[in-house]
N, CA, C and O atoms as a CHARMM CRD file, in Angstrom:
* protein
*
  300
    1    1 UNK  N    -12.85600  -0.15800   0.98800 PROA 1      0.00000
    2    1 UNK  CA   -13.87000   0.83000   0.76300 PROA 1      0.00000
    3    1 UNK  C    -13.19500   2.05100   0.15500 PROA 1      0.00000
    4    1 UNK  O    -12.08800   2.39300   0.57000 PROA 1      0.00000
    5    2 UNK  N    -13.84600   2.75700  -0.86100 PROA 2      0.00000
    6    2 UNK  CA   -13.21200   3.77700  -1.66900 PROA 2      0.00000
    7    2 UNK  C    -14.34800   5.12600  -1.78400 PROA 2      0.00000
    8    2 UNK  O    -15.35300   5.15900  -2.49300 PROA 2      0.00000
    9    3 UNK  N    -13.98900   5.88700  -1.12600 PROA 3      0.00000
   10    3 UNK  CA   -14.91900   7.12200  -0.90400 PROA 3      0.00000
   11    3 UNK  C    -14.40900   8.01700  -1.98000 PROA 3      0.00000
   12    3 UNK  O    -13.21100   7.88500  -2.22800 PROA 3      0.00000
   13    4 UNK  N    -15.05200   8.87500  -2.64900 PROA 4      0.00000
   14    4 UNK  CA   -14.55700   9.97100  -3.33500 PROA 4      0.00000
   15    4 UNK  C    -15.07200  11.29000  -2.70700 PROA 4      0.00000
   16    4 UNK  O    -15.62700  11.40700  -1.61400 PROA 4      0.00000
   17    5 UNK  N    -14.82100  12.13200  -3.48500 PROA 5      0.00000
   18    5 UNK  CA   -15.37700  13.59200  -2.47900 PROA 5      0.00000
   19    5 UNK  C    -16.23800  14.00400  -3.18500 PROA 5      0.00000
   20    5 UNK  O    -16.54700  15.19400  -3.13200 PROA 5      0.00000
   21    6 UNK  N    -16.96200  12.99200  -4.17600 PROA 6      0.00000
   22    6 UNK  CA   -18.28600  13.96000  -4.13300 PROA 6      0.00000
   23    6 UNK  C    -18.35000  15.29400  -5.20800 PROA 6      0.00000
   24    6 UNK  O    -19.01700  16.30800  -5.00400 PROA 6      0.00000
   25    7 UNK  N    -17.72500  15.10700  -6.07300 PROA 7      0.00000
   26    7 UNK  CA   -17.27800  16.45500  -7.14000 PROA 7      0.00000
   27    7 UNK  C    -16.91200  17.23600  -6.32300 PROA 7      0.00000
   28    7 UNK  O    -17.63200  18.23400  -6.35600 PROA 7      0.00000
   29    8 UNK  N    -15.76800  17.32700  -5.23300 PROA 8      0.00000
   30    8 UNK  CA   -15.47100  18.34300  -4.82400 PROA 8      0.00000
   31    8 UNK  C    -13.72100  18.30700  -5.04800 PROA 8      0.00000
   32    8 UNK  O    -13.13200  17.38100  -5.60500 PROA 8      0.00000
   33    9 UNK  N    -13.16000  19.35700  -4.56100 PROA 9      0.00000
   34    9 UNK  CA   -11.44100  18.96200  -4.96500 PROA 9      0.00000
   35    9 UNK  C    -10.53800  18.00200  -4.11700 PROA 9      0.00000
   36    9 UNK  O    -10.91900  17.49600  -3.06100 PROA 9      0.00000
   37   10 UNK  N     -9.19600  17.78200  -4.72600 PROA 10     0.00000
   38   10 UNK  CA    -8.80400  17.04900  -3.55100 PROA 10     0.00000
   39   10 UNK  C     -8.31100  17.94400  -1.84700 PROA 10     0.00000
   40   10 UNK  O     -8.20800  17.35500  -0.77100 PROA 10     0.00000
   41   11 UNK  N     -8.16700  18.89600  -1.98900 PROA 11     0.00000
   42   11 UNK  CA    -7.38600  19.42100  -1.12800 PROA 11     0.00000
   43   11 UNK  C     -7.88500  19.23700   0.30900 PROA 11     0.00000
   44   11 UNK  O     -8.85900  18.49100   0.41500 PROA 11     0.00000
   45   12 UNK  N     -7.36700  19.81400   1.51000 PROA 12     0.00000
   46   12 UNK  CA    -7.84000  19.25800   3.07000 PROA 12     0.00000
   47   12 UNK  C     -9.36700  19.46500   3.15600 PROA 12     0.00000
   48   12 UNK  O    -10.29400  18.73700   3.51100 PROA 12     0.00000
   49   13 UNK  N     -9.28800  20.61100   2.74300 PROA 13     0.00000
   50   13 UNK  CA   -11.03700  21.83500   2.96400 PROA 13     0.00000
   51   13 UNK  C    -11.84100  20.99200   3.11200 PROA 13     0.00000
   52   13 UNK  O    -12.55600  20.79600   4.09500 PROA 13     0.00000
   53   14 UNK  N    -11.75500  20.09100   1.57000 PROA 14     0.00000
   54   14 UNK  CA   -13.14900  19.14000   1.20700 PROA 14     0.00000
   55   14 UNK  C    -12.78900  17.90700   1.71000 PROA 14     0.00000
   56   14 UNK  O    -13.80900  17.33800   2.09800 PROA 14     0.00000
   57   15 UNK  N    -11.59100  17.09300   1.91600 PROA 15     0.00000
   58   15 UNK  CA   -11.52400  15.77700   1.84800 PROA 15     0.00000
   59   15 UNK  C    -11.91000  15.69700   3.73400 PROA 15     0.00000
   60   15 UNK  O    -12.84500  14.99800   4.12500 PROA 15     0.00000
   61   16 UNK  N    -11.21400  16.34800   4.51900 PROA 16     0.00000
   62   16 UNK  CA   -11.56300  16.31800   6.17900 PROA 16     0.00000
   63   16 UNK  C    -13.01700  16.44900   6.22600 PROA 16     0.00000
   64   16 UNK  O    -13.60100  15.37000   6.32200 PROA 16     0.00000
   65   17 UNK  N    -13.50900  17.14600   6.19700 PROA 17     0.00000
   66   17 UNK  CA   -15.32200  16.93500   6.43400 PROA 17     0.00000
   67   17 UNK  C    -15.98900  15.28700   6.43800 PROA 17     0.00000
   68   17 UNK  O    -16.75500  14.64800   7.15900 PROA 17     0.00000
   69   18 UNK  N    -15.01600  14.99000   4.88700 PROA 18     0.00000
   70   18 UNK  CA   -15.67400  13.51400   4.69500 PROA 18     0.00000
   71   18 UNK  C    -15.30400  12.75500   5.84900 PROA 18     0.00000
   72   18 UNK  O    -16.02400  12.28800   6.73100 PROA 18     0.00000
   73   19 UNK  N    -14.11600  12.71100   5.70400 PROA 19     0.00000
   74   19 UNK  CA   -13.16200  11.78900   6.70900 PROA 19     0.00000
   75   19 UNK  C    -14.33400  11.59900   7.75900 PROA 19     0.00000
   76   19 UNK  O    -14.94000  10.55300   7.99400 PROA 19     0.00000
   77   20 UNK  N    -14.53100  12.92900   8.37800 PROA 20     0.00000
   78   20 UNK  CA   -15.23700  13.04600   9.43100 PROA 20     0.00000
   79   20 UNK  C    -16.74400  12.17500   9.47600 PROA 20     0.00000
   80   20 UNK  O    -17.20000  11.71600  10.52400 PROA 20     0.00000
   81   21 UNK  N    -17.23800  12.07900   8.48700 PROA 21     0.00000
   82   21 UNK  CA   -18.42800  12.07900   8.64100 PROA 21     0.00000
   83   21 UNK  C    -18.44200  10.95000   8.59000 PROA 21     0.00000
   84   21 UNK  O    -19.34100  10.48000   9.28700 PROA 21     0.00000
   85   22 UNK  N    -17.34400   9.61000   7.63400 PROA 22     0.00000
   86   22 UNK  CA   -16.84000   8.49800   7.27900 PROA 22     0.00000
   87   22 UNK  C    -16.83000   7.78000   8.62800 PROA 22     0.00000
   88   22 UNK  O    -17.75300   7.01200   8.90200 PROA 22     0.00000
   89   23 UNK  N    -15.64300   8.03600   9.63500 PROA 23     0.00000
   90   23 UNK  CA   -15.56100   7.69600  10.49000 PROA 23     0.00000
   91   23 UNK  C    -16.58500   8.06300  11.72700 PROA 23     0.00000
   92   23 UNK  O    -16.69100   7.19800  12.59600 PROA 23     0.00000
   93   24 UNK  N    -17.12400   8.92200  11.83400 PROA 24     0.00000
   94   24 UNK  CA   -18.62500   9.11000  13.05100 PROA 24     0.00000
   95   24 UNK  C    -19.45600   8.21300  12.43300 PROA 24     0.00000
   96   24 UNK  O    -19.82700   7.43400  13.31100 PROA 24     0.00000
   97   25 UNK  N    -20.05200   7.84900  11.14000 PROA 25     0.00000
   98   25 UNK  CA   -20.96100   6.71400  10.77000 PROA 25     0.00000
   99   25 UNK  C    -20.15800   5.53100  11.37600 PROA 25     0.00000
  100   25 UNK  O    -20.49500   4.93200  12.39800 PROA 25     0.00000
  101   26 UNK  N    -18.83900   5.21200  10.48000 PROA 26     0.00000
  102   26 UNK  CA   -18.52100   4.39900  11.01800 PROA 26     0.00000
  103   26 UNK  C    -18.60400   3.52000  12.37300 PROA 26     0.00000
  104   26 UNK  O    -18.83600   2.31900  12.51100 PROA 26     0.00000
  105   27 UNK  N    -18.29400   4.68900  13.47600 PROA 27     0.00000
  106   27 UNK  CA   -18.55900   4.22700  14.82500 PROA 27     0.00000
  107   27 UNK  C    -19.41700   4.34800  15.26900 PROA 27     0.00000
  108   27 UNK  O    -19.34600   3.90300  16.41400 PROA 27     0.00000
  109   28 UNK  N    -20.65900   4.87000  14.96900 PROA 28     0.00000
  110   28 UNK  CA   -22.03700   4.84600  15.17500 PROA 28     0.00000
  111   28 UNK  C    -22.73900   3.18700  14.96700 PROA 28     0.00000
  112   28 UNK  O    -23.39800   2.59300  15.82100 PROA 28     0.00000
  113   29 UNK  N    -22.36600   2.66100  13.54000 PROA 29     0.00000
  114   29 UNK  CA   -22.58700   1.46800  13.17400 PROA 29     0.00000
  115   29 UNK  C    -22.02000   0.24700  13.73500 PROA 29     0.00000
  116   29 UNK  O    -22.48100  -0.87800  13.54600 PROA 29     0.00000
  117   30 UNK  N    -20.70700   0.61100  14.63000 PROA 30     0.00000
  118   30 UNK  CA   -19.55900  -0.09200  14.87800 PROA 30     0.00000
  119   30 UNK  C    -19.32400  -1.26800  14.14200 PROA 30     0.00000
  120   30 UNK  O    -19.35400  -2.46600  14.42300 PROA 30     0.00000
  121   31 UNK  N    -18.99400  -0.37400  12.75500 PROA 31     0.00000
  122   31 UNK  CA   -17.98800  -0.85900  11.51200 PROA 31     0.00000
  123   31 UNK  C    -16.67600  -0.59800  11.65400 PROA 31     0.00000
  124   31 UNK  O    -16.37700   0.53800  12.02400 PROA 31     0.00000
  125   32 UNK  N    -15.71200  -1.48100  11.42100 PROA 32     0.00000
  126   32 UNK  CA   -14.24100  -1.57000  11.27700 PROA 32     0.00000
  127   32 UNK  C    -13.59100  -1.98400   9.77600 PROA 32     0.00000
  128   32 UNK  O    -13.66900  -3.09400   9.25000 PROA 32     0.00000
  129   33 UNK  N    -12.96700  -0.85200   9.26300 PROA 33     0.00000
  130   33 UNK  CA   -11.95900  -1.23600   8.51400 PROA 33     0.00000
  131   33 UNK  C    -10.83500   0.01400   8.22800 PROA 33     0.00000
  132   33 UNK  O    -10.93900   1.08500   8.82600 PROA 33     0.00000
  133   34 UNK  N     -9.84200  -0.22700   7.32700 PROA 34     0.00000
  134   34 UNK  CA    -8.83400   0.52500   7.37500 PROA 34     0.00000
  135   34 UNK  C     -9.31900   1.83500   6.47700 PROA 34     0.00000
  136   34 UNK  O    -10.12200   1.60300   5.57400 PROA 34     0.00000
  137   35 UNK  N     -8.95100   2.95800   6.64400 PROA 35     0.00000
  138   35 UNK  CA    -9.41900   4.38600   6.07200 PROA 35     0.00000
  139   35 UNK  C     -8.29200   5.18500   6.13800 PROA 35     0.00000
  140   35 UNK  O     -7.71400   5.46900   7.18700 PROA 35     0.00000
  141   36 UNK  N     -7.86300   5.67800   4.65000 PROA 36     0.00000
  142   36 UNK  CA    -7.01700   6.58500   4.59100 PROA 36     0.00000
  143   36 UNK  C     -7.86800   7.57700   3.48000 PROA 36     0.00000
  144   36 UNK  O     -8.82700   7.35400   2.74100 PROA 36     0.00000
  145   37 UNK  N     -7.00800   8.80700   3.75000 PROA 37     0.00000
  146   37 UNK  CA    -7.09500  10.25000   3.08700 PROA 37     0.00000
  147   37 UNK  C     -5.75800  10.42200   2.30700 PROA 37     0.00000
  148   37 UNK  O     -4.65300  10.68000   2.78500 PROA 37     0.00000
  149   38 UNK  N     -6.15900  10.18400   0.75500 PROA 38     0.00000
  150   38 UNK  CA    -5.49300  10.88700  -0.36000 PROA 38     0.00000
  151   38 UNK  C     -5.73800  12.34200  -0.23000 PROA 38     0.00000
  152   38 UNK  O     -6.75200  12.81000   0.28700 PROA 38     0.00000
  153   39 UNK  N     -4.97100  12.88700  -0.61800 PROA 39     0.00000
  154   39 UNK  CA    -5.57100  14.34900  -0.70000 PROA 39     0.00000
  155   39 UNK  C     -4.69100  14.62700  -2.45400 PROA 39     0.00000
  156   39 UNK  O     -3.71000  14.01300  -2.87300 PROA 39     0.00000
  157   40 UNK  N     -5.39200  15.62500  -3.08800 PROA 40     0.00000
  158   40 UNK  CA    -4.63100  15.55100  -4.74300 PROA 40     0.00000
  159   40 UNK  C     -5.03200  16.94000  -4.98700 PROA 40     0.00000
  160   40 UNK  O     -5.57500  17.27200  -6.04000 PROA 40     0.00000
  161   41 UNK  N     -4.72200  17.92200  -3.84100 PROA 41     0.00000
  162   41 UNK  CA    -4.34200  19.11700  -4.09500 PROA 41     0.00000
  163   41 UNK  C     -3.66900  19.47400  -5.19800 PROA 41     0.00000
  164   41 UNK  O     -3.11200  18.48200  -5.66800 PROA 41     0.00000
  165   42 UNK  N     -3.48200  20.38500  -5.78400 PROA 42     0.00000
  166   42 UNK  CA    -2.69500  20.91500  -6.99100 PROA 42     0.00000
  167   42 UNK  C     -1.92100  22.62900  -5.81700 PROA 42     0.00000
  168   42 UNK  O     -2.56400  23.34300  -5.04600 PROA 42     0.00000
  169   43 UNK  N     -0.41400  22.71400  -6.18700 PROA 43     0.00000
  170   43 UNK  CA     0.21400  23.84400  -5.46900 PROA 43     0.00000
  171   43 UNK  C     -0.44100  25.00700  -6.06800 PROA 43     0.00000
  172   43 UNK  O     -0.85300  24.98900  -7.22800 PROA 43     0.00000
  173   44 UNK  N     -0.58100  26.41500  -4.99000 PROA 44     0.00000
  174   44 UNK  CA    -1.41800  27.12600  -5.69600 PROA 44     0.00000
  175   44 UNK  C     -0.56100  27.91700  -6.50600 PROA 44     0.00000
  176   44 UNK  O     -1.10600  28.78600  -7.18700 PROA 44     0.00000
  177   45 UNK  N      1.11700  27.74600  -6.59300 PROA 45     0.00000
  178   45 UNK  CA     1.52400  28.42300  -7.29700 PROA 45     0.00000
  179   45 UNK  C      1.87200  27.39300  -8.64500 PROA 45     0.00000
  180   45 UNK  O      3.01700  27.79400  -8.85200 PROA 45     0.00000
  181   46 UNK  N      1.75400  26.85600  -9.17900 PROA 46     0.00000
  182   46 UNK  CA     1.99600  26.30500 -10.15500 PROA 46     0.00000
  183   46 UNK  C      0.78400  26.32800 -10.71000 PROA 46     0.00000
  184   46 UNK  O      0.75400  26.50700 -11.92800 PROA 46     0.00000
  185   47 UNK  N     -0.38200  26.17400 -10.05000 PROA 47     0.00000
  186   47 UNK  CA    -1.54500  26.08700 -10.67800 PROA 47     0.00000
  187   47 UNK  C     -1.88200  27.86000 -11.21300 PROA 47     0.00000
  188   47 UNK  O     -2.64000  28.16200 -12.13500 PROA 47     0.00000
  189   48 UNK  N     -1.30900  28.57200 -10.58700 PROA 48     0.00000
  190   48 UNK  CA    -1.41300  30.25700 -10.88800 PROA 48     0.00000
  191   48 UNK  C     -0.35500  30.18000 -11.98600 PROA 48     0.00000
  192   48 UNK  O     -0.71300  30.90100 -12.91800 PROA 48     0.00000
  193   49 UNK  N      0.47800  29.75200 -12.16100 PROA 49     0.00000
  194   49 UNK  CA     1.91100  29.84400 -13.37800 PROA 49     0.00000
  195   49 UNK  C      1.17500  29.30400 -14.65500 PROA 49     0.00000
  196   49 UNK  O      1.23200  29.78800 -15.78500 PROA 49     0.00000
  197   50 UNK  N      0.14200  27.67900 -14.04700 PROA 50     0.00000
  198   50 UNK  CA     0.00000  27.70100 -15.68900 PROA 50     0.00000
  199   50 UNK  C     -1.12100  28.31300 -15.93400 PROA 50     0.00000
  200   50 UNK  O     -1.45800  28.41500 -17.11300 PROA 50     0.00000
  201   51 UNK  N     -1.93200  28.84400 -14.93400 PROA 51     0.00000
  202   51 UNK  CA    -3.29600  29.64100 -15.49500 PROA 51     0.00000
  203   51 UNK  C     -2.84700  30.86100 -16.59800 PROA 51     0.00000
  204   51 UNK  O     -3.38200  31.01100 -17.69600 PROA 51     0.00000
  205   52 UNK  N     -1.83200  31.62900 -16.09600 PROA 52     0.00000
  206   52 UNK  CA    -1.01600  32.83300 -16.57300 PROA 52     0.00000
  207   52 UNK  C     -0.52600  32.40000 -18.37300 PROA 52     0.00000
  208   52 UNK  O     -0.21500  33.11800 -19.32300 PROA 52     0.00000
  209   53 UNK  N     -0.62700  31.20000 -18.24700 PROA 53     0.00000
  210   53 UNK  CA     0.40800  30.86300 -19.41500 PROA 53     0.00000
  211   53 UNK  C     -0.77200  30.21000 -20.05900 PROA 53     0.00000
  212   53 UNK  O     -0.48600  29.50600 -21.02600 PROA 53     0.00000
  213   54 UNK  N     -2.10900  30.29200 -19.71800 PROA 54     0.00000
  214   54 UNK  CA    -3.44400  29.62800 -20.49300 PROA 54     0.00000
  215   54 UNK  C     -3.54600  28.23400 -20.64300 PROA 54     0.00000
  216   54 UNK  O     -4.24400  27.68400 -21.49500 PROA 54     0.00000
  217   55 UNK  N     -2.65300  27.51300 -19.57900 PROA 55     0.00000
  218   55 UNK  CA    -2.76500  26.05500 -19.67600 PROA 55     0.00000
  219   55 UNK  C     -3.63200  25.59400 -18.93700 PROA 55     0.00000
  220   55 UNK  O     -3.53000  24.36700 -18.94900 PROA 55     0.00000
  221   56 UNK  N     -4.58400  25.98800 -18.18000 PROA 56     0.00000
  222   56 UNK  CA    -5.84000  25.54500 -17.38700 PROA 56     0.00000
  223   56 UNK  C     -6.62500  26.33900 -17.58400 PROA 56     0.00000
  224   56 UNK  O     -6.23900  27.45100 -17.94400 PROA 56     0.00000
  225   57 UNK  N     -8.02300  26.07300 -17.42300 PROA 57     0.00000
  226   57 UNK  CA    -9.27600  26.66100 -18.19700 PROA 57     0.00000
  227   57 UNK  C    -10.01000  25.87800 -17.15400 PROA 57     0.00000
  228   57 UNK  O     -9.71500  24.82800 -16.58300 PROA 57     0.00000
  229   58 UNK  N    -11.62200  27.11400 -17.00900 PROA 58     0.00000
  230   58 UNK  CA   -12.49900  26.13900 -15.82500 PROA 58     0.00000
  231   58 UNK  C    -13.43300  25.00600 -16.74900 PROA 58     0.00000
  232   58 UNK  O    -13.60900  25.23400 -17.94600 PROA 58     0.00000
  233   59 UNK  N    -13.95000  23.91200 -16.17700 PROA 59     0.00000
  234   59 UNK  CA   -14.92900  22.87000 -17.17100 PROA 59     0.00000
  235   59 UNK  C    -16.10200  23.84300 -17.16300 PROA 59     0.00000
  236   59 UNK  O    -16.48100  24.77200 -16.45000 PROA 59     0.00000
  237   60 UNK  N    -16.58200  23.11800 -18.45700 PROA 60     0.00000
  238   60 UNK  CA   -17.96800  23.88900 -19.06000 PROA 60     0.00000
  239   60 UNK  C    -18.88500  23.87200 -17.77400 PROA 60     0.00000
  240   60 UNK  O    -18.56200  23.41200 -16.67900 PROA 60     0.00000
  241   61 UNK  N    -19.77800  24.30700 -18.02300 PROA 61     0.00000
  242   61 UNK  CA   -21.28200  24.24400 -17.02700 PROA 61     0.00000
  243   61 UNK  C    -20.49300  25.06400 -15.86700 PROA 61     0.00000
  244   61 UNK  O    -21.34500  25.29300 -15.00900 PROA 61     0.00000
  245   62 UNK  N    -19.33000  25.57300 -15.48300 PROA 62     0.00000
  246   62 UNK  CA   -19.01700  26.19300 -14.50400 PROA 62     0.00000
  247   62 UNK  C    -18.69100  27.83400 -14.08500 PROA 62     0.00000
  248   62 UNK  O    -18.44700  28.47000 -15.11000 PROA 62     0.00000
  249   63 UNK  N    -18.63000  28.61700 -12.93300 PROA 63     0.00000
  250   63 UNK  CA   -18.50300  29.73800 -13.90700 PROA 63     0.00000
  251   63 UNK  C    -16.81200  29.85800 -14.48800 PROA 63     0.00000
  252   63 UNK  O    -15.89200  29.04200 -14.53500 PROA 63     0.00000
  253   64 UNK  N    -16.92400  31.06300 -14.81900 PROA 64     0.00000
  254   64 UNK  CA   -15.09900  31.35900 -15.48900 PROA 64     0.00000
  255   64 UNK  C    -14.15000  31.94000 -14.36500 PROA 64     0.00000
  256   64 UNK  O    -14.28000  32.72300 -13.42400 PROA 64     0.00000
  257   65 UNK  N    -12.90100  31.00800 -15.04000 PROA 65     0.00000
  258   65 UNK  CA   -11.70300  31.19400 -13.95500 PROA 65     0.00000
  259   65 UNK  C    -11.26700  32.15600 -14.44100 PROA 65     0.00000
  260   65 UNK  O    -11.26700  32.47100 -15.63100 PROA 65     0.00000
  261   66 UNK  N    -10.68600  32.93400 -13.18000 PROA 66     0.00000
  262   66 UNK  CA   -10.03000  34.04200 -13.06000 PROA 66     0.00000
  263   66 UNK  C     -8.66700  33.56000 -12.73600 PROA 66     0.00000
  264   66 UNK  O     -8.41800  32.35500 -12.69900 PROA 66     0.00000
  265   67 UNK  N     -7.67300  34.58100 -12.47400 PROA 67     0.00000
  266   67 UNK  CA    -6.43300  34.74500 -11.73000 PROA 67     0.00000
  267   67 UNK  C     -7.26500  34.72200 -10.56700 PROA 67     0.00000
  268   67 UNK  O     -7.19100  33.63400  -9.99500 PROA 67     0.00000
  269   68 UNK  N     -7.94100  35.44800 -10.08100 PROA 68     0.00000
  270   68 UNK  CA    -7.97100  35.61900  -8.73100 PROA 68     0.00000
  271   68 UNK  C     -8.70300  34.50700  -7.77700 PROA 68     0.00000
  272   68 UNK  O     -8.52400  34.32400  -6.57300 PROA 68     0.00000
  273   69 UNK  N     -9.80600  33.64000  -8.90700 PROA 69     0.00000
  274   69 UNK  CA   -10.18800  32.31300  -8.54100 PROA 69     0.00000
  275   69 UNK  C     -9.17700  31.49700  -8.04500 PROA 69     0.00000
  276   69 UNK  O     -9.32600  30.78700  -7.05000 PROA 69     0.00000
  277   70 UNK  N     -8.14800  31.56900  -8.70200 PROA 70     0.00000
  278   70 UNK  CA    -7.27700  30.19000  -9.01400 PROA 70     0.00000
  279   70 UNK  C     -6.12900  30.40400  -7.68800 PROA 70     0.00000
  280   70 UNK  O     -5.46300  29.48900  -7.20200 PROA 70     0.00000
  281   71 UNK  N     -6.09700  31.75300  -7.28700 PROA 71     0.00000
  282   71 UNK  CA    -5.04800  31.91800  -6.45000 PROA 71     0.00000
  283   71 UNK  C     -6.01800  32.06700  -5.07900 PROA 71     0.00000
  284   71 UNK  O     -5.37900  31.87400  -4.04500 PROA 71     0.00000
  285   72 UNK  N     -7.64000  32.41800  -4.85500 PROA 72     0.00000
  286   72 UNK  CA    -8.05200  32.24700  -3.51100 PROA 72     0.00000
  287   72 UNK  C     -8.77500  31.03000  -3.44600 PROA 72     0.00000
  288   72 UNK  O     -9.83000  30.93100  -2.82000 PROA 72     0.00000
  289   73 UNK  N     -8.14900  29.93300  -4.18200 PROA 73     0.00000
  290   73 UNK  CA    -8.80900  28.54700  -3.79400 PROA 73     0.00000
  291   73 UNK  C     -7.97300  28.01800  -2.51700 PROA 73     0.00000
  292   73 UNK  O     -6.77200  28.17500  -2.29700 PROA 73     0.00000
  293   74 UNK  N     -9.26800  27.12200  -1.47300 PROA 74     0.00000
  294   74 UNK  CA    -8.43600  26.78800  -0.65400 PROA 74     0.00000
  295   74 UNK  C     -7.87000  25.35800  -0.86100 PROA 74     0.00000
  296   74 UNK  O     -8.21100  24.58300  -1.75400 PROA 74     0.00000
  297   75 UNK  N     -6.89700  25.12200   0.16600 PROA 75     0.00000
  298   75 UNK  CA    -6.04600  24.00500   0.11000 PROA 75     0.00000
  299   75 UNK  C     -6.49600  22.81300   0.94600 PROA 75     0.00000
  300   75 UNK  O     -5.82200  21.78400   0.96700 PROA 75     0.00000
């Protein structure tokens, strides 16, 4: 089974909620199988180094990244 997050990022913030909600269905249904958490965080300082240097940009339809976006995202 392969869950994604849902357009959200990889980092703990968003991926634990799922987990959570994954596994309480799960045992509600008493379904069994194996479940792991990727997480595909990006460091917030590298991701601030290349914002600085204009190598990341936010996707269209979204609003605009800042420095200060990019450095109070959580992990």
């Amino acid at each position: 089974m392969v869950i994604g997050t849902c357009g959200g990022a990889g980092g703990r913030v968003i991926l634990l909620p799922w987990f959570d909600l994954v596994k309480r269905i799960s045992q509600e249904d008493n379904l069994h199988f194996r479940l792991a958490v990727i997480g595909a965080a990006q460091d917030k300082r590298s991701s601030s180094a290349s914002y600085g240097k204009g190598k990341i940009r936010a996707l269209r339809n979204v609003p605009a990244l800042t420095a200060e976006t990019v450095d109070a995202r959580p992990t």
